[in-house]
N, C-alpha and C positions, 0 to 999 in steps of 0.2 A: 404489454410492452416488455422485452428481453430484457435484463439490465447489459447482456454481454451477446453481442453476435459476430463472427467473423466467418467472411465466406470468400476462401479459395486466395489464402493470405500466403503470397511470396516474398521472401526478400532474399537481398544476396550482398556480401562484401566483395565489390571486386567480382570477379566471376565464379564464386564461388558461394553456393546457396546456402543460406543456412537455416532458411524456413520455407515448407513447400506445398502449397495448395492447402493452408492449414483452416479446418472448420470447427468454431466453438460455439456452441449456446450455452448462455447461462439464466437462467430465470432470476427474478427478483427474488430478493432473499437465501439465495441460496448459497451452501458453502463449497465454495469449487478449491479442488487443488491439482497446482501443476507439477509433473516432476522430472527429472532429467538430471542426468549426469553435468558435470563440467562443461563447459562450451558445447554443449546439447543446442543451445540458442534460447534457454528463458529468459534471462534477464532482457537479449533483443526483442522477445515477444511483448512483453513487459514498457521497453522504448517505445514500440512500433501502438500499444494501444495507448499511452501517454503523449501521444503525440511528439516526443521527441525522435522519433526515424520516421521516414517515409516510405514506405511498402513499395516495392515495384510493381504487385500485381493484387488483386484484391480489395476488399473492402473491410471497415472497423465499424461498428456502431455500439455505443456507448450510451446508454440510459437512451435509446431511440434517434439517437442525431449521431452523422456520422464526424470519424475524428476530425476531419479537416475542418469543420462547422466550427467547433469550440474556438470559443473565444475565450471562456472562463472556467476551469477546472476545481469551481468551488464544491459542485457535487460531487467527485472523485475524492477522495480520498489516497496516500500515498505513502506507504511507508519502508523505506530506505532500508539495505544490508547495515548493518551495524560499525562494517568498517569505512561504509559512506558517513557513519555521521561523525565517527571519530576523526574524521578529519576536516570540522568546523576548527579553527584554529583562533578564533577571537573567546574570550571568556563572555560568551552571553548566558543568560539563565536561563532555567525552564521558563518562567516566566514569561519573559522577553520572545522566547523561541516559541509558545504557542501564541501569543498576543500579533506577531510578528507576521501570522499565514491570515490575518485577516485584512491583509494590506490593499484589499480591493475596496474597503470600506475607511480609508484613512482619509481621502479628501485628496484639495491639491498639494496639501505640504507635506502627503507621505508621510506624516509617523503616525505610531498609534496615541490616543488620547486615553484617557483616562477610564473610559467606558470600553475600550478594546482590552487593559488591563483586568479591569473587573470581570468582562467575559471568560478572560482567560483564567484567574484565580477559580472562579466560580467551577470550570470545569474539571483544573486541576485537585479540585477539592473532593469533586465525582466519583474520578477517578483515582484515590489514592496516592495524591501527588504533593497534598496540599504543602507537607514537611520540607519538599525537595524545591517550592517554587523560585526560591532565593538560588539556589546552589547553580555552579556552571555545568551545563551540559556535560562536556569534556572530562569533567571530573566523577562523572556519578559511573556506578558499576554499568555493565551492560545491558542488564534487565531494567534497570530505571530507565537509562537511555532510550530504551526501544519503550516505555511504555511513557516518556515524553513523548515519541514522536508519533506515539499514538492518539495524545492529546492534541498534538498541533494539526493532524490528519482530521481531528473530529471537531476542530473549532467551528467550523465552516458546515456542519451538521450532512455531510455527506450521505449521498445515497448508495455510492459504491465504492469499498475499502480495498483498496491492492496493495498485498505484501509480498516486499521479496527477500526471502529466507531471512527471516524476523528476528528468529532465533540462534541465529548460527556464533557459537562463541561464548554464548551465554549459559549460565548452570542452570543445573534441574529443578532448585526450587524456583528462582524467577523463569524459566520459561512455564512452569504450570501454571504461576500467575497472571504470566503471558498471554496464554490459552485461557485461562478464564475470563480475561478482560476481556477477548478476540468473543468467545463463546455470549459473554454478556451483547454482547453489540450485533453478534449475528443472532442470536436465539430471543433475546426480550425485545432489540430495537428492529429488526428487521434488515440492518443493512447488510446489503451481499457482500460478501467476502472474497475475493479469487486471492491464493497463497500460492508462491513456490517454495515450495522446501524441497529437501532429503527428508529430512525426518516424520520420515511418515509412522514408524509405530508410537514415537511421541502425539504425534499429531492428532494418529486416529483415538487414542487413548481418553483424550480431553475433549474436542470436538464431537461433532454429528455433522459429518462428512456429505455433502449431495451426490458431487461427481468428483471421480478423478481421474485426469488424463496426465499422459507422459510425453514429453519430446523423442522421436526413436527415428534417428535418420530425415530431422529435419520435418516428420510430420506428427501433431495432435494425433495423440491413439488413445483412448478412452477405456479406463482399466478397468 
């Protein structure tokens, strides 16, 4: 089973295309990266396999079932540009913020209990976090930020992680740390990874790369 297929994937704003006949395989495990310019169309690529676009022409399949199927994006994993999260505006904590993606196991009165807490400390502790789990999101540098929301990504023990430009913003010593987290998860745990970045000589640096393909005129080309 693929963890990532997409075959002969259209979309358009308006009448105006901005993804066109696009074909992706990605095997399980493996570390895919996408690249593209400015309004190239990744981050819509991006929408379009999260199930929030709907493709005019084409098909998605995600860990074997296609997008429309999902009902629960617990095995997906999802990690946010950096200036999406800085515009959480309430002071919640790390804590709080990975405890909070397990909200499919909260019951009918929707919040977490005490063992959703635990889960989340336990992981935060895993990961390098444990110092930060009090502090508010909002407030921690960008490098912790993004590797919060990489705890809150990995609560739900995902089979496949999608980043979009993870690191943009952030300095050189947290994005290496970055890439080591990123490399732990892809290299010892198995989970596929697909990334868009720019930064690819950072990337290829840290990483062991499977495929890379680029946005060029609206189509996947494979570098």
């Amino acid at each position: 089973m693929k963890a990532v297929e997409i075959k002969d994937l259209t979309f358009a704003y308006g009448q105006e295309d901005v993804l066109k006949d696009c074909q992706l395989q990605v095997e399980t495990g493996e570390m895919t990266l996408i690249l593209g310019g400015n309004g190239s169309g990744k981050s819509t690529l991006l929408k379009l396999m999260l199930g929030e676009l709907k493709a005019q022409k084409g098909e998605i399949h995600l860990l074997g079932k296609k997008i429309q199927d999902y009902r629960s994006f617990k095995e997906i994993g999802y990690v946010p540009q950096i200036n999406i999260v800085n515009k959480i505006a309430f002071p919640i904590t790390c804590l709080e913020l990975v405890a909070l993606n397990l909200y499919e196991d909260f019951g009918p009165i929707k919040i977490p209990r005490k063992s959703h807490y635990a889960k989340a400390e336990q992981l935060l502790e895993e990961m390098g976090m444990a110092d930060y789990k009090k502090y508010p999101v909002n407030e921690l540098s960008g490098g912790l930020q993004q590797r919060a929301m990489i705890c809150r990504a990995m609560i739900n023990q995902p089979k496949l992680l999608i980043l979009d430009e993870p690191t943009a913003g952030v300095d050189k010593v947290n994005k290496e740390k970055f890439f080591r987290t990123i490399a732990h998860l892809n290299q010892d745990l198995g989970i596929t990874v697909i990334m868009v970045t720019h930064e690819l000589k950072e990337v290829e640096s840290c990483l062991e790369i499977s495929h890379r393909y680029s946005i060029e005129e609206g189509r996947l080309v494979q570098c």
